[in-house]
N, C-alpha and C positions, 0 to 999 in steps of 0.2 A: 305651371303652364300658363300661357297667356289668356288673354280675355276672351268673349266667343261671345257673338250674336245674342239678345234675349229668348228670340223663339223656341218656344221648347218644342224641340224635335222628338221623334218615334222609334226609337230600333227595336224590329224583332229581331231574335236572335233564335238559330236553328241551329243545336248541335246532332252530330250523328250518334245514333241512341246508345254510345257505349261508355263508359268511364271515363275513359282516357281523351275521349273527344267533349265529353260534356265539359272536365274541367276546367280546362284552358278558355273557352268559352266565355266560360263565366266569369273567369278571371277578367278578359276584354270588355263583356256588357259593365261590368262593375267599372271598370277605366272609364266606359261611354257614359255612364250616366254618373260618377262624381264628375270627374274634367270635362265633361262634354256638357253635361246638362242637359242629357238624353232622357226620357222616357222609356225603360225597359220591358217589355214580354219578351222571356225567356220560355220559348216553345222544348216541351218532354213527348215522346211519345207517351202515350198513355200506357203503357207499359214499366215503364222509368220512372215516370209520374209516381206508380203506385210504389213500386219500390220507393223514392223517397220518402213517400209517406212511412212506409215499413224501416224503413232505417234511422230515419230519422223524427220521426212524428207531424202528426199533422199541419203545427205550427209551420214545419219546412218548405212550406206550398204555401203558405200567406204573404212574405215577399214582404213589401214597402208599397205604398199607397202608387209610387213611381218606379217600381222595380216588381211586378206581377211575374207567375206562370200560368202558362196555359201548357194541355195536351190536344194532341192530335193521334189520330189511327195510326199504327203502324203497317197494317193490312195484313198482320199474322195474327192466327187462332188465340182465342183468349187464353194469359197462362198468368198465373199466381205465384210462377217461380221466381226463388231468388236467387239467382245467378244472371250472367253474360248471356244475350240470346245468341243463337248459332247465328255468328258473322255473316259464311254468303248468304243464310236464308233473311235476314234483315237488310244489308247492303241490296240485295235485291228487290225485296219487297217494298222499302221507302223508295227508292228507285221509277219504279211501275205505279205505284197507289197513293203516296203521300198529297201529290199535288193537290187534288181537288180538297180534300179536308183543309189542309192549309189557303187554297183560299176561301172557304169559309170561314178560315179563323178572322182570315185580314179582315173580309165583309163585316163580321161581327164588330172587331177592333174598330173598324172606320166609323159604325157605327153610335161607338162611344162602348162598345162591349157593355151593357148596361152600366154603366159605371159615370160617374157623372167626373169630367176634368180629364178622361183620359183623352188625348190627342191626334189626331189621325196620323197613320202609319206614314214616316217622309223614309224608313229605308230598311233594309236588309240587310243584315250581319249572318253570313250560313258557314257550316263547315264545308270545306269546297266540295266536298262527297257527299253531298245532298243538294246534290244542282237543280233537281227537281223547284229549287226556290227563285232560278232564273225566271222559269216560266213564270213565276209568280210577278215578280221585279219588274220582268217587260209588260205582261197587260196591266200592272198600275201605272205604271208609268215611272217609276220611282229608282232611285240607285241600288246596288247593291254590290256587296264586300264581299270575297270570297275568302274565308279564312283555313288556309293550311298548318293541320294540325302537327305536322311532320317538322321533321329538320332541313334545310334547304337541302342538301343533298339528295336526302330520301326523297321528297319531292321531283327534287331533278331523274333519279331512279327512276320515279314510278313515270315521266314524259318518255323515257327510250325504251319502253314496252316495247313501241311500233318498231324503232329503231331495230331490238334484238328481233323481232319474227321478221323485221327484212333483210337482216343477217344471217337469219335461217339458223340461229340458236333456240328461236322457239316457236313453236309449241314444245319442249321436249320431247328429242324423238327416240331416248333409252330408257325405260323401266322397268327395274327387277322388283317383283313381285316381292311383297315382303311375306315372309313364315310363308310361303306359300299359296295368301291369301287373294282373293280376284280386287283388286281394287281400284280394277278399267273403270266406274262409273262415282268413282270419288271426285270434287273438285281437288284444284293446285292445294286450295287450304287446308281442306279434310284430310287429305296427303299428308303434308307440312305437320300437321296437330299428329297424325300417327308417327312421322317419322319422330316426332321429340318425345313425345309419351311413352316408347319402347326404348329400349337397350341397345339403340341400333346408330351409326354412322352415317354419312353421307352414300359410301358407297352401298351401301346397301339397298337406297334408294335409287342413285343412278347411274353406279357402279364409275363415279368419279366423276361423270359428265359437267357436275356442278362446279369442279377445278378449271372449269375451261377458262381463258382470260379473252376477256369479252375485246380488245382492244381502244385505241383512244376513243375514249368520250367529253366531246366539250364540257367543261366545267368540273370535271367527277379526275379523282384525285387516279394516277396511274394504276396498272396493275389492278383492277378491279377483276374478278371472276365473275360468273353467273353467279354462286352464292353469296356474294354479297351485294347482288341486288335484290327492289323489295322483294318476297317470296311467294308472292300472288302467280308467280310466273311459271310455278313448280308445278305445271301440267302437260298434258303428252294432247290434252283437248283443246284445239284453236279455238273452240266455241265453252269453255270454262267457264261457267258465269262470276267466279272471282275476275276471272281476268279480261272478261267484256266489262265488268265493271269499272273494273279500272281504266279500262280503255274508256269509258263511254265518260266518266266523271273527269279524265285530266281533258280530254277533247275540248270539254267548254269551261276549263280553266280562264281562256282567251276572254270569255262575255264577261263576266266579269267589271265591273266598275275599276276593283282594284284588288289587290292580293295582297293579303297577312299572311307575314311570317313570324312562325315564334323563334325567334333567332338574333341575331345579332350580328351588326355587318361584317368584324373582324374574323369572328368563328368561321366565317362560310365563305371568303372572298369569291374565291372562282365560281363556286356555285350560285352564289348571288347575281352576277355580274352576267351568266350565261342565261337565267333566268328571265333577265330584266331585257335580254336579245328578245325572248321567245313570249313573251307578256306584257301588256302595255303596261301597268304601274304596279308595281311590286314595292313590298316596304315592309325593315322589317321593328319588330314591335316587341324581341323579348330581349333577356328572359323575361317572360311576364310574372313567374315567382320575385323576382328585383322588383321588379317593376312597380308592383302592386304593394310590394315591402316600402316600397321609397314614396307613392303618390297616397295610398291611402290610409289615413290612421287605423290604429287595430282598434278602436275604440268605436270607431265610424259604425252607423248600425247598418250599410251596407255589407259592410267585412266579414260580417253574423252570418250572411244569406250562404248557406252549404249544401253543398248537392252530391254528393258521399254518398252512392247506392249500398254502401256497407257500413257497418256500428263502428264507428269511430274509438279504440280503446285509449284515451286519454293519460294512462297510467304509463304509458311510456313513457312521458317525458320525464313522469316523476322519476322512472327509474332511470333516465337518463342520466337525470341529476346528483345521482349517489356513485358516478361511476368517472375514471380521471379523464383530460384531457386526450384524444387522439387514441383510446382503448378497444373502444367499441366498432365490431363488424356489423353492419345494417343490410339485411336480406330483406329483398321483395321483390316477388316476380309479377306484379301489379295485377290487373281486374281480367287476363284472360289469360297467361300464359296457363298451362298446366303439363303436367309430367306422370309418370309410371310413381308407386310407391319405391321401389328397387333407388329409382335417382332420390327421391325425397330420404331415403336412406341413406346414399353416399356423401348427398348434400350435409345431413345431419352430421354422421360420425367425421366429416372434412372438417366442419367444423370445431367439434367435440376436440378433437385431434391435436389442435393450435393451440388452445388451453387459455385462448381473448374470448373477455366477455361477448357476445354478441343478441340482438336484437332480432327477431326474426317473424318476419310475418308470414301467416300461412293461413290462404283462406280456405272458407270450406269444401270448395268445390277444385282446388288446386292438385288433387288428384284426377284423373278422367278414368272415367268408365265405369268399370266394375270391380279394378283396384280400390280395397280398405284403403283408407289415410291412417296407416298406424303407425308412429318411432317406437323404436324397440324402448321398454323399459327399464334397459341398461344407459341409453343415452338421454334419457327425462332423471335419470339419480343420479349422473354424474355429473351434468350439465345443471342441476338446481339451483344452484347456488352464483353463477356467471352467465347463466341466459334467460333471456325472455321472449314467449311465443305470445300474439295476439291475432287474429284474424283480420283487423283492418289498423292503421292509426296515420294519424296526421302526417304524414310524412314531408310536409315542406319546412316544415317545423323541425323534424329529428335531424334532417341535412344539413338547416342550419346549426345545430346543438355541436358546441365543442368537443363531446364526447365520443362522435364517430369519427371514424378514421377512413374507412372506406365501404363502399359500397357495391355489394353482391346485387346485381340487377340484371331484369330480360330484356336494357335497352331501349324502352317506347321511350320517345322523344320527352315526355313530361318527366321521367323519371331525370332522364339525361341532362335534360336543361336543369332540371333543380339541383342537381348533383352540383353540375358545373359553376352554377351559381352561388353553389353551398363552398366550394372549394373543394371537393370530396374529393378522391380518386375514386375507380370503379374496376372491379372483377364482371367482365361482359358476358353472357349465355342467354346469346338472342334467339326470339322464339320464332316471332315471323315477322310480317308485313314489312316496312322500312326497318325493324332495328337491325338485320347484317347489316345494312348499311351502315348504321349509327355506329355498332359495334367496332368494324373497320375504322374508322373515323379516330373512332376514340382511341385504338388501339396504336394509330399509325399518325395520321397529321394532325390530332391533338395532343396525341403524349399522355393521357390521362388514362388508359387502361390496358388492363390484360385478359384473354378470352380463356374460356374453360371450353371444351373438346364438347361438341353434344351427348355424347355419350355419358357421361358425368364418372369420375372416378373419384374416391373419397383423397387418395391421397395429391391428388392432384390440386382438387380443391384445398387441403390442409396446406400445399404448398406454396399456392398463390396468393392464400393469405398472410402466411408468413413472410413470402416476398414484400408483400404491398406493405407491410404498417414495420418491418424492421429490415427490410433488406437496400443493397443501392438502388436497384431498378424503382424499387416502390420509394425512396427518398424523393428518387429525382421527379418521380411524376406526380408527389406530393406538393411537389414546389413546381410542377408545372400548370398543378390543378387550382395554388392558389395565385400565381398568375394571371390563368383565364379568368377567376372570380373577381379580380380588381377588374379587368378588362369589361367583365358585366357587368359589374357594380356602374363604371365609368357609364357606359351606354344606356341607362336607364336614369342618369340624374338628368336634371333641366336641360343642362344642355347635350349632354347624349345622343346619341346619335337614334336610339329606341324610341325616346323620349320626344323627341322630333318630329319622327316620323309620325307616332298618334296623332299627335297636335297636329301636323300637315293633312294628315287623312280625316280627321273630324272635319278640317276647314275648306279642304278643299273635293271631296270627296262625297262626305255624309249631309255637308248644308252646303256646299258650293249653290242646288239648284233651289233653296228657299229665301224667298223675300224678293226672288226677281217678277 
């Protein structure tokens, strides 16, 4: 990347306090402050905070003399747990309570944070769902980035909210009661988490309404249903605080300085383009898994800094390594999805079934409720000798390893991009938020995958993976997947189109207004 001003500039950087938004995050601060020459605080709810601590050891909160974290309040009750907190109760709660703590961080920060050589705050890096950091950005006076964690698409999803309840698709006005249960005073999402945790269909929930086809949407690929938009929307409540949320976070998209995308310009044409109609400067900036393969050495003592709320099992790659090219199926349904035991079972023997080694992560909490996490002990003595179970592990690393073949995922944008990046194909079973989107995508105008029914059936699963690593269908989207992988490879070197756009955003965006 080209040269950049001497002054050392300030990014805080705000992710929203979950996995899947802290990461990418971090991937970006780490861009800002090698090529930028930025000054990094990477803000954790103190919640997240302590979890890193617990995951990873205390050293993991000591950072770089120029790459710090700090926490802040989340404004939920103290908790010691280690898992995912419940989604709308934290979407909501930083929402209403974060701001004032955060600007006592910046005060402190401005102040030198006692810290001698730290530099006052020149800007803001937030994930775009924690806009609460606008407010901040405008009484400093200072710019600020809005960063979308999503895929363009899914993004563009989640702006026609407004669109679908003035089409009068939403709020949902059909819901069958499931088991017979009352669950008028659940949110969209509470919904959504019980419809995939049980043994149940679409219709079950809203006896098909979800097949509805939404009709043309600028940018968004034809033929789109209700369920394959994000699934924040899945409530019969126009006052849903999932989906006030959403409303309330895309609204001030527009304030915004500028908008990240983890994406890439080819992958997302229409979607990009109809974006760049509705927001003043949009840019996009991945894969950032490339990205960060291609600008920073792995050596770099930045590259170190991990924010992994889960024990990293390391031993994967070893056994990656004792196993042949294009063999191995890679399962992970990443940091929130969860399911009934009943599916963790069909998943298993789908598996078991194929008779390909596979990889399989399954964290602790990837059961919900008061379902045991238990696989039959027929499927641990059969499967001993060609699979491996770990609770978290590297996974931008096993995407890239020659040894997978394709990848069993719930869809979240981070898994997706590193897939694609990786060249993987993928077996889709999206859970909520944007991945039906992603799902759709991947299965139709990318060419790179095939969806498993939410219902989960063993042999279905047995058969889609059969399809993908020796059948035509899976040939061709093998050699579609390592297409788009040169095509992100392409977009993230010097001249890249990814690569570019950083560079332009650091210069014209992040210092445009220092030194005047």
């Amino acid at each position: 990347m080209g040269s950049l001003p001497s002054e050392k500039p300030h990014a805080v950087c705000v992710p929203f306090p979950a996995q899947g938004h802290v990461n990418p995050l971090l991937k970006l601060a780490k861009l800002l402050h090698t090529h930028g020459g930025f000054h990094i605080t990477f803000v954790l709810t103190e919640f997240n905070y302590r979890r890193l601590v617990r995951s990873q050891g205390p050293e993991a909160v000591k950072g770089l003399p120029d790459f710090q974290f700090a926490a802040i309040p989340d404004g939920l009750p103290y908790s010691d747990e280690d898992a995912t907190q419940n989604i709308p109760d934290v979407a909501v709660s930083t929402m209403k309570t974060c701001l004032a703590p955060f600007l006592s961080l910046l005060a402190k920060l401005n102040d030198g944070g006692g810290i001698s050589g730290v530099p006052p705050v020149t800007c803001i890096v937030s994930d775009a769902v924690q806009s609460f950091t606008l407010d901040a950005a405008r009484e400093l006076g200072i710019p600020e980035i809005l960063f979308w964690t999503t895929s363009a698409c899914g993004f563009l999803g989640y702006l026609c909210y407004q669109l679908l309840c003035d089409r009068g698709l939403l709020p949902l006005k059909v819901l069958t009661v499931l088991s017979g249960e009352n669950k008028s005073q659940q949110t969209g999402c509470e919904l959504y988490f019980d419809l995939f945790a049980r043994d149940a269909d679409a219709a079950d929930l809203t006896n098909g309404f979800l097949e509805t086809e939404v009709g043309p949407v600028p940018g968004l690929a034809d033929g789109l249903r209700l369920k394959d938009f994000p699934s924040f929307m899945l409530t019969t409540d126009r006052n849903d605080k999932m989906l006030d949320f959403v409303l309330h976070e895309t609204s001030r998209a527009p304030m915004g300085s500028a908008l990240l995308l983890n994406t890439f310009e080819s992958l997302e044409i229409p979607a990009i383009a109809e974006l760049r109609k509705k927001l003043p400067a949009v840019y996009t900036i991945g894969p950032l898994s490339s990205l960060i393969r291609q600008a920073i050495p792995s050596d770099s003592p930045v590259a170190a800094i991990n924010t992994s709320l889960w024990t990293e099992d390391s031993t994967c790659l070893d056994w990656l390594d004792g196993r042949e090219p294009n063999s191995v199926v890679y399962v992970n349904f990443g940091s929130i999805t969860v399911m009934s035991n009943a599916q963790l079972v069909e998943f298993a023997w789908g598996l078991a079934n194929t008779g390909y080694d596979f990889l399989w992560v399954i964290r602790p909490d990837l059961v919900r409720g008061s379902d045991a996490q238990v696989l039959p002990a027929e499927f641990i003595e059969e499967t001993k000798e060609r699979g491996l179970m770990a609770s978290w592990c590297p996974q931008e690393e096993l995407l890239f390893h020659p040894a997978v073949a394709v990848f069993l995922t719930h869809c979240g944008w981070n898994s997706m991009a590193e897939s694609i990046s990786g060249g993987v194909p993928m077996i889709c079973w999206p859970f909520f938020a944007e991945q039906p989107t992603n799902c759709k995508y991947a299965c139709t105008d990318w060419g790179v995958g095939m969806e498993i029914d939410a219902g989960v059936k063993r042999e279905e699963v047995e058969g889609l993976i059969r399809e993908m690593i020796a059948g035509d269908k899976g040939r061709e989207m093998r050699r579609k997947a390592a297409e788009w992988k040169e095509t992100a490879t392409a977009a993230v070197m010097p001249l890249g189109s990814s690569a570019a756009n950083l560079e332009k955003v650091i210069k014209d965006v992040l210092r445009s207004h220092l030194n005047k």
